[in-house]
Structures are given as C-alpha cells and as structure tokens.
C-alpha positions as CSV (number, residue, x, y, z in Angstrom):
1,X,85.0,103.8,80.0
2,X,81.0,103.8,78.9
3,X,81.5,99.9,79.3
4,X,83.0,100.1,83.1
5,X,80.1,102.2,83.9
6,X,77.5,100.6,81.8
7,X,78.7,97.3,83.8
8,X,78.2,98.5,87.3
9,X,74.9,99.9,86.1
10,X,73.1,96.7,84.6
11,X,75.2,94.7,87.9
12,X,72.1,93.9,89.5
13,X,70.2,93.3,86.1
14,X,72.7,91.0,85.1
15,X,72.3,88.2,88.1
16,X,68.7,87.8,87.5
17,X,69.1,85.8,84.9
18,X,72.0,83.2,85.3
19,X,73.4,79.9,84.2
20,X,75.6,77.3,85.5
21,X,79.1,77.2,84.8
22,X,81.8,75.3,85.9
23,X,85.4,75.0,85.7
24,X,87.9,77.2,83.5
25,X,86.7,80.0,81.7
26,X,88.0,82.2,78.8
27,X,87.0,85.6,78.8
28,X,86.9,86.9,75.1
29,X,89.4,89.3,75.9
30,X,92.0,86.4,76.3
31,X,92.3,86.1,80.0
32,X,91.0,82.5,81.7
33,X,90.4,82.3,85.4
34,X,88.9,79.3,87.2
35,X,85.5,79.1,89.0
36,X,83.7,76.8,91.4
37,X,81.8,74.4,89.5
38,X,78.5,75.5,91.9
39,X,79.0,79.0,90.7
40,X,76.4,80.3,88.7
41,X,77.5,83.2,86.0
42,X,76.0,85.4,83.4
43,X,77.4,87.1,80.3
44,X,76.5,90.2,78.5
45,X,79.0,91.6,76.2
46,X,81.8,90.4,77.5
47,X,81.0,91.2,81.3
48,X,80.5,88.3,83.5
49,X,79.4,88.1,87.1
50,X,79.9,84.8,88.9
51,X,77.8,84.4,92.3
52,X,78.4,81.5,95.0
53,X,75.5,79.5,95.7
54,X,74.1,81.1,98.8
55,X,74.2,84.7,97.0
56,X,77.0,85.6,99.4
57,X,79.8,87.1,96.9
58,X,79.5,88.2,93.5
59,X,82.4,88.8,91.3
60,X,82.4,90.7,88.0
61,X,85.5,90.7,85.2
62,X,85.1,93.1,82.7
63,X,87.8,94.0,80.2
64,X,89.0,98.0,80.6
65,X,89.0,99.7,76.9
66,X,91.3,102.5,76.6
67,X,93.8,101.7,79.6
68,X,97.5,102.2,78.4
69,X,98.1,100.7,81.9
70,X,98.2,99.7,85.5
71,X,97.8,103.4,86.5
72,X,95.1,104.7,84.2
73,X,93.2,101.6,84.7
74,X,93.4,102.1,88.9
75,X,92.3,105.6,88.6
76,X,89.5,104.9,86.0
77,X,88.5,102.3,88.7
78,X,88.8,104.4,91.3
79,X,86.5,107.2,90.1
80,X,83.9,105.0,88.7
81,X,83.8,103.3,92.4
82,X,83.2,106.6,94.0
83,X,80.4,107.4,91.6
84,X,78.6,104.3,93.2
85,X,79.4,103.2,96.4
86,X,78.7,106.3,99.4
87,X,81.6,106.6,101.7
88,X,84.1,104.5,99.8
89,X,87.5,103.8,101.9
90,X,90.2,101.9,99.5
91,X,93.7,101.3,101.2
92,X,96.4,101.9,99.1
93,X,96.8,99.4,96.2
94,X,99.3,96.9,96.2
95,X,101.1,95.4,93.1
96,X,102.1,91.8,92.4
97,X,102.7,89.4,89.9
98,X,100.2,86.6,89.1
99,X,101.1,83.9,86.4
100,X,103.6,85.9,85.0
101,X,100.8,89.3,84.9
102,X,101.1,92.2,86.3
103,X,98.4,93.2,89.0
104,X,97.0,95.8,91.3
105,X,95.0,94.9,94.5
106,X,93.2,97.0,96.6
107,X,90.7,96.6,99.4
108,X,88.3,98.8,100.4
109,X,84.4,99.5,102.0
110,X,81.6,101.8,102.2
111,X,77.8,101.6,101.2
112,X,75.6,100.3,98.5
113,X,71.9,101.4,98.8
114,X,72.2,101.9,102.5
115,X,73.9,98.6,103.5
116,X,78.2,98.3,104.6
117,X,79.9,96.5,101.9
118,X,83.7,95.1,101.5
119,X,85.2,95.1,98.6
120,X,88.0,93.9,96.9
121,X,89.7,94.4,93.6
122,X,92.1,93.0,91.0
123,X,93.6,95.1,87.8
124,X,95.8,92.5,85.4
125,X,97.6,94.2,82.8
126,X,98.9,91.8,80.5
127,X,100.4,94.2,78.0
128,X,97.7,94.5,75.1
129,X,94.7,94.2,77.5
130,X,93.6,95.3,81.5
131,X,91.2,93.0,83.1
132,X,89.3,94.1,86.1
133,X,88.3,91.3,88.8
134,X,85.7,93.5,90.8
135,X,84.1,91.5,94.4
136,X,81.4,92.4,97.0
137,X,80.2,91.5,99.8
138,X,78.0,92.7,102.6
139,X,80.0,93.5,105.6
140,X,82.2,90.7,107.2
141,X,81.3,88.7,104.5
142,X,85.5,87.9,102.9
143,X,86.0,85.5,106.2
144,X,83.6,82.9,104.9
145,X,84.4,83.1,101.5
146,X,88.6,84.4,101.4
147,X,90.6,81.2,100.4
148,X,87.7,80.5,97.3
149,X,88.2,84.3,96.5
150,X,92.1,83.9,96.3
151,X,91.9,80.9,94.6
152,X,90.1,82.7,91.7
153,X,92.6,85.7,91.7
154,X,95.3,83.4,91.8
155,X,94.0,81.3,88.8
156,X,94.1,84.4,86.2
157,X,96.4,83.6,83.4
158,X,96.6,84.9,79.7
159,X,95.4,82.5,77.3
C-alpha cells in the first residue's frame, strides 16, 4: 500500500526525467505489455510511467503488494484514488479476461489540481501478483488516443 501511494505521489516527479523505450516490456513483477516505440517511459522501483509524444496520456503500472485479489486490490485503488483526485466519479467496474488474466476495468473522472481529468483503469490478477494499469488524461482527451490505449491493455500477458 506505501508503494501505491508513494507512486501517485512522486507521478509528476517521475516524467521529468524520461527515456525512450520501445516495443515489449517486462515489468519485474513478471507481467509484459507492449508500448509505442515513440513512447517515452521512466522507472523507479518498479513503477513505470509511459507518456505519448505530445504529453497527451500518461500511463503508470505499478505492482499492488499485499492484494489477495481482484477485490482488495479494487478497493485499495479505489481509496487511494479518492485521496487524490477531488470529485472522483468511477462507474462500476467491469471484469474480463485478458490473455488468459483476470481483470478489472473501470472508468471514471473528476479533478487534478483544478483541471477535469478522465481516467481509466486496469487491475490484472494473475494469481501470485496484481498489476495495476493506471491512465489520465485531461478532459476529452481518450477520443484521440482510445484504440493506442486498448491496444496496451489488450497486450498484458504473464511472462
């Protein structure tokens, strides 16, 4: 839980300083997803945020410690989220399968520092570990940016 919330903390701290990456990536917890090769992405213990080119979307996956599943992991996100973001909406979740893993996704807006955001959200639980795939984007943003966005989500696997 103090990585979840040290994670949305430094978020802003942690694009200053990116690098290029391209392709597939495996996160150390044993989940891979694929990125845009133009994306640029930073890494601090074992947080990454990708960011598109224009600084339109940012994505973070950060491995949830202490999560016996699909439901503590969703209300651990939950409550974290309402610590941060002011007048946070979030429909109800919906659950799927994606490459064989369990997942929860949910939707949701309110505001950051004073500005509308969207977000969108992605719990995997792949049995021994819960990833969260956490996006933003200033209001109306998704539209220009959706089929990229569910092309990652669609691409996590277990390693």
């Amino acid at each position: 839980m103090k990585r979840l919330i040290t994670a949305v903390a430094v978020f802003a701290v942690l694009l200053t300083s990116s690098i290029a990456f391209a392709g597939e990536w495996t996160h150390p917890c044993g989940f891979k997803f694929w990125l845009p090769e133009e994306w640029e992405t930073v890494e601090v213990e074992g947080v990454f945020v990708a960011t598109d080119p224009g600084d339109e979307v940012e994505i973070t996956f950060i491995l949830i410690e202490d999560c016996a599943d699909l439901d503590a992991a969703y209300k651990l996100v939950k409550k974290e989220l309402e610590e941060e973001i002011t007048d946070l909406e979030v429909e109800e979740a919906t659950k799927a399968k994606v490459n064989g893993i369990d997942m929860w996704w949910f939707e949701g807006d309110g505001k950051v520092e004073g500005h509308e955001v969207e977000l969108g959200m992605a719990i995997y639980d792949a049995g021994d570990s819960v990833l969260l795939v956490y996006g933003g984007v200033l209001k109306d943003g998704w539209k220009d940016h959706d089929d990229e966005i569910w092309k990652i989500l669609k691409s996590v696997k277990k390693k």
